[in-house]
LUMMIKOL-729037 format. One line per 2 residues: number of its first residue (from 0); their letters; for each residue x, y, z of C-alpha. Coordinates in pm, whole numbers, plus 50000, padded with zeros to 5 digits. Example, Ala and Ser with C-alpha at 12.3 -4.5 7.8 and 13.67 -1.06 7.14 Angstrom:
0 = AS = 51230,49550,50780  51367,49894,50714
//
This chain:
0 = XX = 92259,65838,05181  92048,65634,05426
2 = XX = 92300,65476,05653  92064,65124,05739
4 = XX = 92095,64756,05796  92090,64720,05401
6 = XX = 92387,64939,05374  92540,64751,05628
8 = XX = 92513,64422,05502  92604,64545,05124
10 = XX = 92957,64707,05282  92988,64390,05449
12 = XX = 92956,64157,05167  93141,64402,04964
14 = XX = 93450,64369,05194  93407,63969,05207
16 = XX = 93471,63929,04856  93729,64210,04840
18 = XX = 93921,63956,05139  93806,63671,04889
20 = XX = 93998,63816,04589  94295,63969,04714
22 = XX = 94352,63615,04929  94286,63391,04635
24 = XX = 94455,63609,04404  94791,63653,04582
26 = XX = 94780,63289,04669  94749,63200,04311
28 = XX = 94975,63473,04208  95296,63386,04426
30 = XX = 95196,63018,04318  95345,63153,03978
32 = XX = 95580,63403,04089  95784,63250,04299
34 = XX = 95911,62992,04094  95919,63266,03846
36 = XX = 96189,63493,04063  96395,63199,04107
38 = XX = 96445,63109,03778  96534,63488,03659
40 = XX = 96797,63544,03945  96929,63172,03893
42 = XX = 96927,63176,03556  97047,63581,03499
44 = XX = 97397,63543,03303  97539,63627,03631
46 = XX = 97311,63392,03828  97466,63051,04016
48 = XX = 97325,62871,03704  97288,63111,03382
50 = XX = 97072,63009,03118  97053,63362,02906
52 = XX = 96835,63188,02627  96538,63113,02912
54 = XX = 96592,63401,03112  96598,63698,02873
56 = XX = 96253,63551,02684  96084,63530,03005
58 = XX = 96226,63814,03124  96090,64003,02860
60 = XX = 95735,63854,02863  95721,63926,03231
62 = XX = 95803,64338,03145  95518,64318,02882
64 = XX = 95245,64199,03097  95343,64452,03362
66 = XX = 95362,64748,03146  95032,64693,03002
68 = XX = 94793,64902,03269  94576,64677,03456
70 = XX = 94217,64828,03354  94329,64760,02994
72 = XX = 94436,64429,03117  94108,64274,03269
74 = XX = 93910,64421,02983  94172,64237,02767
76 = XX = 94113,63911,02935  93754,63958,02926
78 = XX = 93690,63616,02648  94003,63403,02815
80 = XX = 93816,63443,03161  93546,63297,02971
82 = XX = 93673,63054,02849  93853,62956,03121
84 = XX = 93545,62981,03409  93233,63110,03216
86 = XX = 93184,63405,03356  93424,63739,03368
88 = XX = 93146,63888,03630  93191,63879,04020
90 = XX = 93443,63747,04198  93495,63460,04022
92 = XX = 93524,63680,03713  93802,63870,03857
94 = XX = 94045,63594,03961  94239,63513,03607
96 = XX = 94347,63868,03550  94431,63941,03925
98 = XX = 94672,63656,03934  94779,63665,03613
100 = XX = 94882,64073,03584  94997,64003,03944
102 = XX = 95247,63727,03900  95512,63939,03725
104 = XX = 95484,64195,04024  95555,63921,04256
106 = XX = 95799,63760,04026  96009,64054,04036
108 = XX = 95960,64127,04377  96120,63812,04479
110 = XX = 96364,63843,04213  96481,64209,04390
112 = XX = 96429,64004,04681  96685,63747,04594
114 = XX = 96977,64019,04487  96982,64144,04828
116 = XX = 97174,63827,04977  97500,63844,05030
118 = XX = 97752,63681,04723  97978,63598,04974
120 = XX = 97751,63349,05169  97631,63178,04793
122 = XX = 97970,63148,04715  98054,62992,05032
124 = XX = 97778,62750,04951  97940,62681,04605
126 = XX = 98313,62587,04726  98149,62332,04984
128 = XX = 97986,62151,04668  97638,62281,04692
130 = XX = 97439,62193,04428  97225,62429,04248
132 = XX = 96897,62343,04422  97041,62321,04774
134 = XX = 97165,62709,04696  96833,62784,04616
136 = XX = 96637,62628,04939  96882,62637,05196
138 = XX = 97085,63015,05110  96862,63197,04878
140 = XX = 96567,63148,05025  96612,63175,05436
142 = XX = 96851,63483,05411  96649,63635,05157
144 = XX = 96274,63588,05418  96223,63955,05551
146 = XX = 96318,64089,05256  96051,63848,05130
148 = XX = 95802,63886,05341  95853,64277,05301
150 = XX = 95752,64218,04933  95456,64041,05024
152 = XX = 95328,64292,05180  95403,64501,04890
154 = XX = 95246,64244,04649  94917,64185,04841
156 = XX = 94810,64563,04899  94911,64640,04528
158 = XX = 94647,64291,04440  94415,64521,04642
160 = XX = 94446,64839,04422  94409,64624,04152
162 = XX = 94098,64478,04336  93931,64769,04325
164 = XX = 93997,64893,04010  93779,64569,03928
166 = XX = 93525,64725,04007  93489,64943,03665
168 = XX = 93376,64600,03483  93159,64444,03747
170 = XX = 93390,64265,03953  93211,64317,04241
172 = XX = 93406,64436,04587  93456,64759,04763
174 = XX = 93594,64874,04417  93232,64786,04226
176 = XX = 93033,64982,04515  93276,65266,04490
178 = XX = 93207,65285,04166  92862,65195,04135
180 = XX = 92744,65462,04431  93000,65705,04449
182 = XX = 93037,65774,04068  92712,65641,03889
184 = XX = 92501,65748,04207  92697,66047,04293
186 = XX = 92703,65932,04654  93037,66078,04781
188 = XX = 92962,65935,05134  92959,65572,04998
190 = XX = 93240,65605,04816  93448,65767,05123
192 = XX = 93318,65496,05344  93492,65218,05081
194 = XX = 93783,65432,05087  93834,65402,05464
196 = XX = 93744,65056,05464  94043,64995,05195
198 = XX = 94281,65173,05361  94213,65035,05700
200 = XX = 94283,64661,05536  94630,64798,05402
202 = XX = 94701,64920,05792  94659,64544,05879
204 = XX = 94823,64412,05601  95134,64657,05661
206 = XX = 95130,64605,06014  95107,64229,06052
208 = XX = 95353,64174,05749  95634,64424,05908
210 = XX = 95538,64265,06248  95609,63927,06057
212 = XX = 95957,64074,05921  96113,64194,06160
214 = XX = 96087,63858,06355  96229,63680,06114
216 = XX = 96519,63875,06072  96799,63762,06244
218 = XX = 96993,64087,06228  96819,64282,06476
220 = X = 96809,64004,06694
//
């Protein structure tokens, strides 16, 4: 492998548009999940307002798109991205099936999130009249903020994996030059170099996020 300016600049574009899909992606993806979590911890049967009729149907939708693996996933989506943005090539290509197999992650990530706050402080809430929504945005969701952010961080390098795994149906990325050069091209170096590249993004992602956690914690304050 000829390590020259071309190389460079194809790693460098390659990395780009990895940063491009994992941002939009997650974005788009907590965009749906969040509300999502909400409404299966408020609405559980032992939730501050249980609906079981809406939260066992979308409860089970959300386990079937996450036990379907994500390879078979995107190639599944294939004629919906499509439809939806004309193309199921590139980046643009990729987005649909990123967010959309990513949601449920992050829906039940904030959903675990959620369960780790303290009964005693919602019920508190309850016997001073709280409604339903002020539970929600004023207990739920600022005792429950590392343990969000935590997920995140969770949430945003698993998008990556998935990322990369793009690759295999010309999503473009690290992932498609890992695969294009390292496996088609049997170029081991190329596909090492990717490698490092992705998990020096995670280190950044893990670092800043816990960083970002830990100050907003109150309890080790």
């Amino acid at each position: 492998m000829t390590f020259d300016n071309e190389t460079v600049q194809m790693l460098l574009v390659g990395t780009l548009d990895s940063l491009k899909m994992i941002s939009i992606s997650s974005f788009l993806a907590y965009l749906i999940g969040l509300p999502l979590g909400i409404i299966l911890t408020v609405m559980d049967k032992d939730g501050i307002y249980p609906v079981p009729w809406i939260h066992k149907p979308l409860g089970m939708i959300v386990n079937l798109i996450r036990s379907i693996p994500f390879i078979i996933f995107i190639v599944m989506m294939i004629p919906v991205t499509r439809v939806l943005i004309g193309t199921s090539l590139g980046v643009k290509g990729v987005i649909p099936p990123l967010t959309l197999a990513s949601a449920p992650y992050v829906a039940r990530v904030v959903e675990s999130s959620f369960r780790e706050v303290d009964s005693g402080v919602i019920e508190a809430a309850k016997s001073m009249g709280a409604s339903t929504f002020q539970i929600i945005w004023k207990v739920l969701l600022p005792e429950a903020k590392p343990s969000l952010i935590t997920g995140a961080v969770l949430s945003v390098t698993t998008i990556l994996a998935y990322s990369a795994m793009t690759g295999a149906v010309g999503g473009g990325g690290l992932g498609d030059i890992a695969i294009r050069y390292g496996y088609y091209r049997y170029q081991t170096e190329m596909m090492l170099i990717t490698v490092i590249i992705l998990v020096i993004i995670v280190q950044i992602i893990q670092e800043v996020g816990m960083k970002i956690s830990r100050s907003s914690d109150k309890r080790i304050k």
